[in-house]
C-alpha positions as protocol buffer text, in pm:
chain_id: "A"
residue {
  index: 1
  type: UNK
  ca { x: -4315 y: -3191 z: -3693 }
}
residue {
  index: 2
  type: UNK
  ca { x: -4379 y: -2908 z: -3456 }
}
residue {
  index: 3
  type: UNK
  ca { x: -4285 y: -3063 z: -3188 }
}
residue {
  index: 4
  type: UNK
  ca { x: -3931 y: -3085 z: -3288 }
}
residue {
  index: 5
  type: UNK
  ca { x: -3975 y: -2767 z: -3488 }
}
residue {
  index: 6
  type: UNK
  ca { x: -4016 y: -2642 z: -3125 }
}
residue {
  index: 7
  type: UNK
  ca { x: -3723 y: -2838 z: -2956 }
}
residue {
  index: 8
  type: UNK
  ca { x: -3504 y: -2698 z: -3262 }
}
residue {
  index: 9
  type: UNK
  ca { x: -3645 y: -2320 z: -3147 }
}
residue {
  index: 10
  type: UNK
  ca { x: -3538 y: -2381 z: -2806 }
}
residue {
  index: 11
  type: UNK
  ca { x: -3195 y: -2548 z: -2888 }
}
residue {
  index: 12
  type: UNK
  ca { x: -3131 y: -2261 z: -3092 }
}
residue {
  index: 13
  type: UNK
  ca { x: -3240 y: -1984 z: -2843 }
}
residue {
  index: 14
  type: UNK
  ca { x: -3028 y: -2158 z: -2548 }
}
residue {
  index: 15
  type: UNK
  ca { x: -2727 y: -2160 z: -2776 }
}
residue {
  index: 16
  type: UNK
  ca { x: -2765 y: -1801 z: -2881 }
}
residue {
  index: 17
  type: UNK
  ca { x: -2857 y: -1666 z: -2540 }
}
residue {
  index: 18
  type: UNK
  ca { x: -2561 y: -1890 z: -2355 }
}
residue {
  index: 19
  type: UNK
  ca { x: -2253 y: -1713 z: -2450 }
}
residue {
  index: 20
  type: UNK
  ca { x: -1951 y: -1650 z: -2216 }
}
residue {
  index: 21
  type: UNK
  ca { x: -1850 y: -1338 z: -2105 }
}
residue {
  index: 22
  type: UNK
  ca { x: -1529 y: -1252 z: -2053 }
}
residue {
  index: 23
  type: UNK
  ca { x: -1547 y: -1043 z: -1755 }
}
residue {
  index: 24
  type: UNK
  ca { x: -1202 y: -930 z: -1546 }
}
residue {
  index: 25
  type: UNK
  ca { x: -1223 y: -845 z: -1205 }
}
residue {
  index: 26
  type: UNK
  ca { x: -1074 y: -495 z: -1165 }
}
residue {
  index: 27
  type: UNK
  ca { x: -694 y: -442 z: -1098 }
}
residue {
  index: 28
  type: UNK
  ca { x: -643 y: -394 z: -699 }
}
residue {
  index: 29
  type: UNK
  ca { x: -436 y: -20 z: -736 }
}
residue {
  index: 30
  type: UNK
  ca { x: -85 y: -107 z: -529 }
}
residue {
  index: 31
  type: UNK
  ca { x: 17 y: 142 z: -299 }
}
residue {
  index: 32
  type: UNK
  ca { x: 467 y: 182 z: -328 }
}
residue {
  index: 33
  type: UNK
  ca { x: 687 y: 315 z: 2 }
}
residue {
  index: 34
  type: UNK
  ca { x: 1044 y: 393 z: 24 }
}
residue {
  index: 35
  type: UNK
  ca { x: 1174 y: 528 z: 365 }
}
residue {
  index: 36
  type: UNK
  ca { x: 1519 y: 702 z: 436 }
}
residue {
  index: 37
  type: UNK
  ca { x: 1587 y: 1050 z: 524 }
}
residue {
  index: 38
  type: UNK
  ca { x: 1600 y: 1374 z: 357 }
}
residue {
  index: 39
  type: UNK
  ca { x: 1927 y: 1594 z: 492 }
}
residue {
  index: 40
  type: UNK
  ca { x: 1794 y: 1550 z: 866 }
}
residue {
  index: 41
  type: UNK
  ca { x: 1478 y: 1486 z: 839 }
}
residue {
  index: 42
  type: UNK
  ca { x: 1279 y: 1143 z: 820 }
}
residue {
  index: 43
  type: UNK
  ca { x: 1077 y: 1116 z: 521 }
}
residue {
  index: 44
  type: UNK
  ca { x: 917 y: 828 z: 301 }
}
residue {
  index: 45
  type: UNK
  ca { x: 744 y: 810 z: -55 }
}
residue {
  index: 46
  type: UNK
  ca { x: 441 y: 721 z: -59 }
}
residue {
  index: 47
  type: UNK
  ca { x: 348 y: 675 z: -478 }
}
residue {
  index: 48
  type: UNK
  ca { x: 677 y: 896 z: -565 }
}
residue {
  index: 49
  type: UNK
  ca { x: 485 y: 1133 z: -306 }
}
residue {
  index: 50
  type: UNK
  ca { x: 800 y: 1304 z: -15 }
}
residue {
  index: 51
  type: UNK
  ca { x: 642 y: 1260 z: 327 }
}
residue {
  index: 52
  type: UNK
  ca { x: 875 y: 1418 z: 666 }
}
residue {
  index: 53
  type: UNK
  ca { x: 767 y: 1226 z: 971 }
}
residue {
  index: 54
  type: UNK
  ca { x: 754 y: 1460 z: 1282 }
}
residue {
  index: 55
  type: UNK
  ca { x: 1062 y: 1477 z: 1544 }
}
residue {
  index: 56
  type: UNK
  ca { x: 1245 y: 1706 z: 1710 }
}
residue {
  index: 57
  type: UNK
  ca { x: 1584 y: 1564 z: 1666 }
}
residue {
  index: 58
  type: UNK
  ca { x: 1761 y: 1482 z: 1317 }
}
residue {
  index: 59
  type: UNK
  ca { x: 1600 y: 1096 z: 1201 }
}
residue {
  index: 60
  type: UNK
  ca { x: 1585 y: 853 z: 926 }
}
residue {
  index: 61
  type: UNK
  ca { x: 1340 y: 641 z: 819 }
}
residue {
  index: 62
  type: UNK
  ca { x: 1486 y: 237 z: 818 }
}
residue {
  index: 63
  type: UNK
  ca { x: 1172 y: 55 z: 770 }
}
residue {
  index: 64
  type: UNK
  ca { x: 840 y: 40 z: 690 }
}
residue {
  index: 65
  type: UNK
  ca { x: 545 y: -173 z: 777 }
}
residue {
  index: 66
  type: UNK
  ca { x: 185 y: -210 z: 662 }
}
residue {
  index: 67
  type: UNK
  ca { x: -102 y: -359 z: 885 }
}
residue {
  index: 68
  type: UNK
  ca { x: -447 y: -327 z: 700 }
}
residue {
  index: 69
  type: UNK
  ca { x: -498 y: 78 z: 774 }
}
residue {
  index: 70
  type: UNK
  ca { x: -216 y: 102 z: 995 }
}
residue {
  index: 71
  type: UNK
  ca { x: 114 y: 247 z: 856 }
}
residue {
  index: 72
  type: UNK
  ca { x: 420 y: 194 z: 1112 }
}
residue {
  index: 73
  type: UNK
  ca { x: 792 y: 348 z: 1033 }
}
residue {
  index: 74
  type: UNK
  ca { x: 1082 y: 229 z: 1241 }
}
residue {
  index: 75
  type: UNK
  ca { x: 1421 y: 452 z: 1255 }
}
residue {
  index: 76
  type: UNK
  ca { x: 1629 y: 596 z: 1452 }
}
residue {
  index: 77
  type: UNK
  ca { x: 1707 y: 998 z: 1591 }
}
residue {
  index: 78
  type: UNK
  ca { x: 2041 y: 1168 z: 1664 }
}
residue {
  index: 79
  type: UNK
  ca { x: 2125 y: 1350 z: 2011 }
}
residue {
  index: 80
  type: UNK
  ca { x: 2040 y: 1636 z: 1878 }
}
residue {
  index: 81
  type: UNK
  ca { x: 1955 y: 1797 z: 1536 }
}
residue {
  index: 82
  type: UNK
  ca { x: 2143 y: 1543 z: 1314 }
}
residue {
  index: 83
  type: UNK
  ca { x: 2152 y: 1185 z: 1312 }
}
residue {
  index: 84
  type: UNK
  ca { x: 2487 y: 1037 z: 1463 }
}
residue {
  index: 85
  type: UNK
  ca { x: 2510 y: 649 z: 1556 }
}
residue {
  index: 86
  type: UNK
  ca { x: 2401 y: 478 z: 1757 }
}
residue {
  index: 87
  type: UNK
  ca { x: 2072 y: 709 z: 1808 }
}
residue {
  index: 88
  type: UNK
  ca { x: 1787 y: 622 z: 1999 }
}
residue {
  index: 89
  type: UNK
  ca { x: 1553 y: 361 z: 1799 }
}
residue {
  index: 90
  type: UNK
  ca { x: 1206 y: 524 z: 1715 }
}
residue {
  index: 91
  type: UNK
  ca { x: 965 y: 421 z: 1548 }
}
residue {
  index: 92
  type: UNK
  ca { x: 611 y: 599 z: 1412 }
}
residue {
  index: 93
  type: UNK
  ca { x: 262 y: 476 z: 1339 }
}
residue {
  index: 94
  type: UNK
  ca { x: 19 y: 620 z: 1138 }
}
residue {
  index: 95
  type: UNK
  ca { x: 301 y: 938 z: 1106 }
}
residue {
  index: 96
  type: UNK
  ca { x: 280 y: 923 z: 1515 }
}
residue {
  index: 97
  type: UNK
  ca { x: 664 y: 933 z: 1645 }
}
residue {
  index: 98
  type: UNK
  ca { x: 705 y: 716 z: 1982 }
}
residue {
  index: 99
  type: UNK
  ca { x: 1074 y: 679 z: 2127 }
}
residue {
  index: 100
  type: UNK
  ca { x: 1206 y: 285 z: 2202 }
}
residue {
  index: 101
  type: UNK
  ca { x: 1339 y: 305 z: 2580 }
}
């Protein structure tokens, strides 16, 4: 009798102490871009945040990449202080502006 007094104890105990927890992994926060241009400058969003990428000459934003930390922005700059087609193809990492030959 106390032996399975004892068994019934431990059956008990394991189905008490056993239960499932429903744990969720926390939600991975998603970070949102839109590029384009703001009168003549080239800007992006970052989170509804306005951005202007550095250049000298009127631009606009066409595309936008992400590589792990690494942000790269492809566009393309006017002749001069406004944008005008076809413009030299730029592009910009990490907010860095290099011109396409």
């Amino acid at each position: 009798m106390k032996k399975s007094f004892s068994i019934l104890f431990l059956l008990a105990l394991l189905a008490v102490g056993c239960k499932k927890s429903n744990v969720t992994a926390p939600a991975k926060k998603a970070t949102l871009y839109f590029a384009g241009a703001d009168g003549n400058n080239a800007v992006y969003w970052e989170n509804g945040v306005e951005h202007t990428l550095p250049s000298t000459k009127g631009a606009e934003v066409r595309s936008i990449s992400v590589s792990g930390a690494d942000v790269y922005f492809t566009g393309d700059e006017g002749p001069g202080v406004e944008v005008s087609y076809p413009g030299p193809a730029v592009y910009w990492k990490n907010g860095v502006e290099y011109t396409i030959p």
